[in-house]
Biopython code that builds the backbone (N, CA, C, O; Angstrom):
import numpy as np
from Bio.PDB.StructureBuilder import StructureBuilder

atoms = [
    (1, "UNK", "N", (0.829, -1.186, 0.000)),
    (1, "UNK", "CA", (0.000, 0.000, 0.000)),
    (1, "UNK", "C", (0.872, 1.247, 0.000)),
    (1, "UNK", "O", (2.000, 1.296, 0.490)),
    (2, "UNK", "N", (0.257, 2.215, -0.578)),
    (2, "UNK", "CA", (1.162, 3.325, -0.455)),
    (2, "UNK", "C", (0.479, 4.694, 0.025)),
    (2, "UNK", "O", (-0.686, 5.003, -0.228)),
    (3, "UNK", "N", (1.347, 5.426, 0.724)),
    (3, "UNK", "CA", (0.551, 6.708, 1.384)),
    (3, "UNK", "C", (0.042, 7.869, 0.191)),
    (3, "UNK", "O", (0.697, 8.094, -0.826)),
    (4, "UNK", "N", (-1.069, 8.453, 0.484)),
    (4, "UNK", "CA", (-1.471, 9.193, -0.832)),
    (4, "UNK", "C", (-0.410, 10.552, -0.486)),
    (4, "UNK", "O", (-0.257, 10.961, 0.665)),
    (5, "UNK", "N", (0.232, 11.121, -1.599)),
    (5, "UNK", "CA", (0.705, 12.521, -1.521)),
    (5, "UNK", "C", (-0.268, 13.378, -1.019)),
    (5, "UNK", "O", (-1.474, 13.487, -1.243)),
    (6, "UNK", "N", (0.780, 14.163, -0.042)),
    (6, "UNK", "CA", (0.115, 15.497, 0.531)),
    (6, "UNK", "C", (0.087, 16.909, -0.194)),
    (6, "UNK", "O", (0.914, 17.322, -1.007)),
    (7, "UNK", "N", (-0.919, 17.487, 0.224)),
    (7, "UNK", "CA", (-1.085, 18.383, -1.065)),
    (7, "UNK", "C", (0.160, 19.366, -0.355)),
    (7, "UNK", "O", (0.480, 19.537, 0.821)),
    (8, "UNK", "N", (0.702, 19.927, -1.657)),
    (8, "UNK", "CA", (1.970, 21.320, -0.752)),
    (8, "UNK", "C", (1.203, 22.611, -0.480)),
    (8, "UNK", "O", (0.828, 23.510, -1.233)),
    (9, "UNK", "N", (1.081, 22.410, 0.906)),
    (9, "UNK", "CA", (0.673, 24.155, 1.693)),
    (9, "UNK", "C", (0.539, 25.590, 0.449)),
    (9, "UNK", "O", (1.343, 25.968, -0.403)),
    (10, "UNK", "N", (-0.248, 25.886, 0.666)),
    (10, "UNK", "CA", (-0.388, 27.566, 0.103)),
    (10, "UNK", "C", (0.716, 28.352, 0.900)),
    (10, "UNK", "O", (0.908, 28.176, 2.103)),
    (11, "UNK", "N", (1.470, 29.292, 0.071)),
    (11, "UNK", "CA", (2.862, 30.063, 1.233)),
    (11, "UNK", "C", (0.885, 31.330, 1.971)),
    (11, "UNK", "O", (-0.315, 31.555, 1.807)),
    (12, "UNK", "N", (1.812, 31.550, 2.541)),
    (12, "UNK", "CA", (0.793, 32.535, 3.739)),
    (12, "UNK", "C", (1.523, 33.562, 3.735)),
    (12, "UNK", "O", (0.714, 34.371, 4.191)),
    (13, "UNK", "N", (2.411, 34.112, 3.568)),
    (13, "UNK", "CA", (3.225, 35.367, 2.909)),
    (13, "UNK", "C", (3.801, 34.993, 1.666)),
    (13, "UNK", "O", (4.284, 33.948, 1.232)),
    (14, "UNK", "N", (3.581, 36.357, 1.122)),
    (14, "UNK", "CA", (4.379, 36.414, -0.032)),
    (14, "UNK", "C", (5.726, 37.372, -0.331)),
    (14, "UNK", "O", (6.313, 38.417, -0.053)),
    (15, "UNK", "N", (5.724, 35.949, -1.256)),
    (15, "UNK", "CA", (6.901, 35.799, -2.198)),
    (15, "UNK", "C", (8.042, 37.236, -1.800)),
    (15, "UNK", "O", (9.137, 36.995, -1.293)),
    (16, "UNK", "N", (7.811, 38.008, -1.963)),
    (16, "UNK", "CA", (8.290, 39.232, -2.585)),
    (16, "UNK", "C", (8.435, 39.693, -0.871)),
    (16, "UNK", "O", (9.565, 39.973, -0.471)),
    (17, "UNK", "N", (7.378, 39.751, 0.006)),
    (17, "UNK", "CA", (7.954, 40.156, 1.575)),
    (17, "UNK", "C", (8.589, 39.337, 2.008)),
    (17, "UNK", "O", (9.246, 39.864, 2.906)),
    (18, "UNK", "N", (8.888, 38.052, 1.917)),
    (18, "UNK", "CA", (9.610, 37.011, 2.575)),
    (18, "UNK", "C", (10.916, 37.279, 1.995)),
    (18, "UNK", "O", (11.859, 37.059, 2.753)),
    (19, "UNK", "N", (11.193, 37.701, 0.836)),
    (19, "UNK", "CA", (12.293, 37.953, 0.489)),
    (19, "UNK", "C", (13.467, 39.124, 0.158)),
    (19, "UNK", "O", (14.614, 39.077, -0.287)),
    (20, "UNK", "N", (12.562, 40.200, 0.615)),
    (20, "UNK", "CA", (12.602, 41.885, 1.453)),
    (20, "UNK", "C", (13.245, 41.767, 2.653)),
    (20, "UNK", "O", (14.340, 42.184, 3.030)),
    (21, "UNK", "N", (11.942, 40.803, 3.472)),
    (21, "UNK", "CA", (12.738, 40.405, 5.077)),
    (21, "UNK", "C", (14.012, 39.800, 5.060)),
    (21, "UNK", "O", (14.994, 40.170, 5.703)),
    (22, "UNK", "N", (13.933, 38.865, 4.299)),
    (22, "UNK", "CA", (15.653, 37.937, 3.920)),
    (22, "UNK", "C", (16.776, 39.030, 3.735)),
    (22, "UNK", "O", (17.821, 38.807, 4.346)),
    (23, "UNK", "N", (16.697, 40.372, 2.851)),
    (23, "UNK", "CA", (17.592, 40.997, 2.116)),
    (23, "UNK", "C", (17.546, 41.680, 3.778)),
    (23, "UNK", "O", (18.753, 41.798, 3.989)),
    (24, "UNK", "N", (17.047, 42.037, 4.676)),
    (24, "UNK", "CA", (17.214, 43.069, 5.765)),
    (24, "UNK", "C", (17.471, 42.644, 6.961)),
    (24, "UNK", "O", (17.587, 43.281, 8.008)),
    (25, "UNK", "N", (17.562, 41.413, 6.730)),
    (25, "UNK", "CA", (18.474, 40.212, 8.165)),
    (25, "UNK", "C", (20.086, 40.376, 7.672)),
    (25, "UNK", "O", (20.992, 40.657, 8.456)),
    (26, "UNK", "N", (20.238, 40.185, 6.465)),
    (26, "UNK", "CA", (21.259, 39.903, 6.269)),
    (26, "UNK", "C", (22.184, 41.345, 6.039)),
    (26, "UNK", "O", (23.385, 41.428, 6.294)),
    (27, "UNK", "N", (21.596, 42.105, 5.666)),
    (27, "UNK", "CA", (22.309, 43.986, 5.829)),
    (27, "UNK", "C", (22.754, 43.810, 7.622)),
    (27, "UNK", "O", (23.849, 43.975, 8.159)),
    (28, "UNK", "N", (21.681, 43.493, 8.105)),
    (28, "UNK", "CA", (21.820, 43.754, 9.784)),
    (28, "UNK", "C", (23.489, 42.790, 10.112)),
    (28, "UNK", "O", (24.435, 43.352, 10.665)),
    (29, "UNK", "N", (23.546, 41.374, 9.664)),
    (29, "UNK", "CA", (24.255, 41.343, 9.633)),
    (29, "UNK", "C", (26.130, 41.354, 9.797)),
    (29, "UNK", "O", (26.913, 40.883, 10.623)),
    (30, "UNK", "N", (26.325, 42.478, 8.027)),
    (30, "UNK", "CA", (26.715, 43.167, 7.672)),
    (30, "UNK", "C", (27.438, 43.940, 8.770)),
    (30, "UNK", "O", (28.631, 43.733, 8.994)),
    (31, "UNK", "N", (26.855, 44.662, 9.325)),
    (31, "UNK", "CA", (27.286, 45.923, 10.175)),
    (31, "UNK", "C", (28.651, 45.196, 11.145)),
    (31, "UNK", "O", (28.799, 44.093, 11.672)),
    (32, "UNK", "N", (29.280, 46.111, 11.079)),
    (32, "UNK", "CA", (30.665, 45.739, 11.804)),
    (32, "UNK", "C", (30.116, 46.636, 13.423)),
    (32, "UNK", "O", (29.555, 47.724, 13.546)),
    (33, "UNK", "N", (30.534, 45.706, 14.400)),
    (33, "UNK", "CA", (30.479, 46.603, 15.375)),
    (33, "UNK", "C", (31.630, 47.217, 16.112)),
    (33, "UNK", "O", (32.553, 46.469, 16.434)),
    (34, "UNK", "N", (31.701, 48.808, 16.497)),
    (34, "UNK", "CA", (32.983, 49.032, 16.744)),
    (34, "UNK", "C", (33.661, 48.489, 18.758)),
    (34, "UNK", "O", (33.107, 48.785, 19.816)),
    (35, "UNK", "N", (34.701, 47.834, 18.596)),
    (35, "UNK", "CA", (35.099, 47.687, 20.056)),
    (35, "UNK", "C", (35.534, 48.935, 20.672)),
    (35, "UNK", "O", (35.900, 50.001, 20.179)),
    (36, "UNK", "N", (35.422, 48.600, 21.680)),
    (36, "UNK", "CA", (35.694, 49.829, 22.513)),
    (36, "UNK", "C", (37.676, 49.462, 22.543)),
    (36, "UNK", "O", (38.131, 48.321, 22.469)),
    (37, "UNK", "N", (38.643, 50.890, 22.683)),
    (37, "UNK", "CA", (39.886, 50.690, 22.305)),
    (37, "UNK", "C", (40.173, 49.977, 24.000)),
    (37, "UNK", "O", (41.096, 49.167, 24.084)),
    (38, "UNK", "N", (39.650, 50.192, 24.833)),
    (38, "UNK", "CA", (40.093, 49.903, 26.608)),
    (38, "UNK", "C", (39.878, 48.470, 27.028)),
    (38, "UNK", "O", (40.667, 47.677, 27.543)),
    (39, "UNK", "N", (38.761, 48.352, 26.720)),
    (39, "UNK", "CA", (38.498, 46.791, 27.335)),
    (39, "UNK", "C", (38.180, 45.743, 26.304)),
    (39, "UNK", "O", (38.385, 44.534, 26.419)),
    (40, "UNK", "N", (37.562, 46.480, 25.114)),
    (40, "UNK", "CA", (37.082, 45.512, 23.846)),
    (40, "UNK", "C", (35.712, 45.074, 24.340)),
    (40, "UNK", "O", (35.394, 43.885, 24.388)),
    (41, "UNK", "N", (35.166, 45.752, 24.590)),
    (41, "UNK", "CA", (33.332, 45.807, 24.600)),
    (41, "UNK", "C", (33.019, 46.334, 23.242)),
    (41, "UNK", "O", (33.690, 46.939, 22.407)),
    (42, "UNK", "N", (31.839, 45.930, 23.284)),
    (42, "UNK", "CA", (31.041, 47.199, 21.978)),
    (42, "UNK", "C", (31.124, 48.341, 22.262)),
    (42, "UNK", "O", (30.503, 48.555, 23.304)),
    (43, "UNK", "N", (31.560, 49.163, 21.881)),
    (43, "UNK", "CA", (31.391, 50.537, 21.559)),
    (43, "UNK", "C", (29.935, 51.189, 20.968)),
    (43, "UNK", "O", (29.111, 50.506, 20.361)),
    (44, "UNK", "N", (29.791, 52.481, 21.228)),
    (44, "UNK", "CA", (28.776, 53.027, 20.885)),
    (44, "UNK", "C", (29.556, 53.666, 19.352)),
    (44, "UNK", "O", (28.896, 53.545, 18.319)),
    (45, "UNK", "N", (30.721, 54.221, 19.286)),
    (45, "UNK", "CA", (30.801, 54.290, 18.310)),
    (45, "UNK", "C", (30.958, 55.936, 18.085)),
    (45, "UNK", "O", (31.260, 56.421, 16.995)),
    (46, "UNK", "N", (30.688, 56.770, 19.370)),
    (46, "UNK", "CA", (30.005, 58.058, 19.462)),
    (46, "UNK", "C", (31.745, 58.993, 19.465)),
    (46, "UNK", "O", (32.700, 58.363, 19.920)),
    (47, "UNK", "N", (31.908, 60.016, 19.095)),
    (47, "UNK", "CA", (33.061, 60.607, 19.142)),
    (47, "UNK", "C", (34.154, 60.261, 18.630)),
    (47, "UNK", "O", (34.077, 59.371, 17.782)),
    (48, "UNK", "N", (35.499, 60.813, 18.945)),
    (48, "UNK", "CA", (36.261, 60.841, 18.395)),
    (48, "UNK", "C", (37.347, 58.928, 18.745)),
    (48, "UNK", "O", (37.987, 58.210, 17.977)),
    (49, "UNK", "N", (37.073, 58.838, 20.019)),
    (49, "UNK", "CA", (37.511, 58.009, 20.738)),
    (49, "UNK", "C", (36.845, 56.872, 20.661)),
    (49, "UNK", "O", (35.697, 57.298, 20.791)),
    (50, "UNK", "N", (36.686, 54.999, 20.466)),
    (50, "UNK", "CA", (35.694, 54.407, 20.702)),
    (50, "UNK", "C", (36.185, 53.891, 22.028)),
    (50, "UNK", "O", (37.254, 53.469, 22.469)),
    (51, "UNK", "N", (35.042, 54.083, 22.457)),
    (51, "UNK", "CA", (34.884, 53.656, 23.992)),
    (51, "UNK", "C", (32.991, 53.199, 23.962)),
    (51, "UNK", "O", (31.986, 53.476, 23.307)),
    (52, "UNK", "N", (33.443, 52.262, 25.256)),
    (52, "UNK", "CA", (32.329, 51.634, 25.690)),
    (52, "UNK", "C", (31.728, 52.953, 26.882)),
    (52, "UNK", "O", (32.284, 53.940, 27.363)),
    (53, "UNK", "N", (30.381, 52.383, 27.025)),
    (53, "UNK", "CA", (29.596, 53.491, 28.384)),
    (53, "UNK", "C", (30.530, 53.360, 29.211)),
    (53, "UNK", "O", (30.818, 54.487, 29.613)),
    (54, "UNK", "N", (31.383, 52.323, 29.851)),
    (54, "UNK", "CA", (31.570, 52.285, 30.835)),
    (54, "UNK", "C", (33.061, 53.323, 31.116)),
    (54, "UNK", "O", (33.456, 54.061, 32.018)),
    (55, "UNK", "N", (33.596, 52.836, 29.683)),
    (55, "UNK", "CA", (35.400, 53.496, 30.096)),
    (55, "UNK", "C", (34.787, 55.110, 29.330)),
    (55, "UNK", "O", (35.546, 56.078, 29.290)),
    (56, "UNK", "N", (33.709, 55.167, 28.910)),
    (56, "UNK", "CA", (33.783, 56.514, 28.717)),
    (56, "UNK", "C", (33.175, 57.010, 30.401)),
    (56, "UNK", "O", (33.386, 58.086, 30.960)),
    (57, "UNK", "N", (32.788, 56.434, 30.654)),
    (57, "UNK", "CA", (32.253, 57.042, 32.173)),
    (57, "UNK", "C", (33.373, 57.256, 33.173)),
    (57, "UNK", "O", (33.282, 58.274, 33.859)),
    (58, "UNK", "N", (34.104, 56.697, 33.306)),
    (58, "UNK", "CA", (35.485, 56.625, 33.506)),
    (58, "UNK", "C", (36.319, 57.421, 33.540)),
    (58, "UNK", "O", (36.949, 57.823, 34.518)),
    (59, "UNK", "N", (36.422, 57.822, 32.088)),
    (59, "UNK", "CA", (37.080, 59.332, 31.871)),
    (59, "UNK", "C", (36.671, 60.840, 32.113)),
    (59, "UNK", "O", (37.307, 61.888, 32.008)),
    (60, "UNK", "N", (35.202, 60.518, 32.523)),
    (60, "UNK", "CA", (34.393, 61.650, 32.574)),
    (60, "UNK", "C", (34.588, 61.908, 33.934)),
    (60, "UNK", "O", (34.547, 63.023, 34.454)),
    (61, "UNK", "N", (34.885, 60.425, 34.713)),
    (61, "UNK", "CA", (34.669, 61.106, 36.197)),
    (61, "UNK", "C", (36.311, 61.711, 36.390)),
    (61, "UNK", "O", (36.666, 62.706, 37.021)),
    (62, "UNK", "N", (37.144, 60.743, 35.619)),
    (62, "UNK", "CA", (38.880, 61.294, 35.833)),
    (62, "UNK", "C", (38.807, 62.828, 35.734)),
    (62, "UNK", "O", (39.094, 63.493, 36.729)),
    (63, "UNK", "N", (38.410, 63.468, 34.502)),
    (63, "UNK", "CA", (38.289, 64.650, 33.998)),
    (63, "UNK", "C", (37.903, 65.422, 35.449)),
    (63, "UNK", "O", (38.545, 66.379, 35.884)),
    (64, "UNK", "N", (36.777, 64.846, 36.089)),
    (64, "UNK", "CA", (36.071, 66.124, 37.008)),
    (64, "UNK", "C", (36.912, 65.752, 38.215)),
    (64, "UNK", "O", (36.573, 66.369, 39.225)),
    (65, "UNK", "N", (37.874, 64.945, 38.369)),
    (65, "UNK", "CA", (38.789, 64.762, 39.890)),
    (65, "UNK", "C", (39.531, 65.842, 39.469)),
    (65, "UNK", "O", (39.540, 66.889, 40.117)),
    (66, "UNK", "N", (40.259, 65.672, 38.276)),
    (66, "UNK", "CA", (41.328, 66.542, 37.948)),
    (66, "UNK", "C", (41.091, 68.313, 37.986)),
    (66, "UNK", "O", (42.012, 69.129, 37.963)),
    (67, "UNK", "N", (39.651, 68.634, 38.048)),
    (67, "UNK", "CA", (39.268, 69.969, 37.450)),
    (67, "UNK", "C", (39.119, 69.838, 38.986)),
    (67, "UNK", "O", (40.229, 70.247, 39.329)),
    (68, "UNK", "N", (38.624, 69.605, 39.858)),
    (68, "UNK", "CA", (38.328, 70.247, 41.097)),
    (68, "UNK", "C", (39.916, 70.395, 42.205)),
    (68, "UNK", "O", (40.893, 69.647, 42.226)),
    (69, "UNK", "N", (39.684, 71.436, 42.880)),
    (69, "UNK", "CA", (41.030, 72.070, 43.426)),
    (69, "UNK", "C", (41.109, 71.406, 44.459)),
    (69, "UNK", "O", (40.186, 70.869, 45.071)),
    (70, "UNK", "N", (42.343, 71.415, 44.727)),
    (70, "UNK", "CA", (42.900, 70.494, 45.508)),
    (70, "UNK", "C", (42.772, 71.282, 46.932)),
    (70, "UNK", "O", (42.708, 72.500, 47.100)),
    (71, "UNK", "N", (42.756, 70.381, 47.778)),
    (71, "UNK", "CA", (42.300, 71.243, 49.408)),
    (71, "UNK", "C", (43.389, 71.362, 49.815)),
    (71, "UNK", "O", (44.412, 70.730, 49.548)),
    (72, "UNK", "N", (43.059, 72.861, 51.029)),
    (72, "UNK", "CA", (44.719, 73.274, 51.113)),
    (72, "UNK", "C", (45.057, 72.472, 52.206)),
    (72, "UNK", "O", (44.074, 72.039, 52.809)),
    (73, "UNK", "N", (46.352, 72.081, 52.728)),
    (73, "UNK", "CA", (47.034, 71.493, 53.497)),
    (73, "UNK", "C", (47.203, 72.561, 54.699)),
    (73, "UNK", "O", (47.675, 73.697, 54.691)),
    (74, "UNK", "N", (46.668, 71.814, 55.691)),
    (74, "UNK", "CA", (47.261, 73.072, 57.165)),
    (74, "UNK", "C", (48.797, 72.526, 57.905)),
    (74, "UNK", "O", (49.306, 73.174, 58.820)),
]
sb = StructureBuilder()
sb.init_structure("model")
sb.init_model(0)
sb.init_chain("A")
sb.init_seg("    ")
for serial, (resi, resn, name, xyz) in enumerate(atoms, 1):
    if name == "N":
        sb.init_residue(resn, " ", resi, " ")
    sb.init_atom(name, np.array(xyz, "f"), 0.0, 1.0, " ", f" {name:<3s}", serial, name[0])
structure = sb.get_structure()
């Protein structure tokens, strides 16, 4: 005995969006992400420097130790 063939499914999206979505997975991809130069995290990518949130936070707080005056010694 033999099993009767199954009929092949109707697609339920089409053609043409299924293969839009395909072309925009694969751009995503694509994208290089930048490391951060300190620890090698992701980077945001933002400025001149790549740094991650964290070592840019880092430098932001170094910056404001350095700018505030030093207390006088008695």
């Amino acid at each position: 005995m033999r099993r009767k063939p199954l009929p092949k499914p109707e697609p339920v999206i089409a053609a043409e969006i299924l293969e839009q979505a395909k072309r925009s997975i694969s751009t995503d991809k694509l994208k290089k992400v930048a490391k951060c130069s300190v620890c090698g995290a992701e980077s945001s990518g933002t400025g001149d420097e790549p740094l991650c949130w964290v070592c840019r936070r880092l430098k932001v707080s170094a910056w404001r130790e350095i700018e505030q005056p030093m207390p006088a010694q008695e």
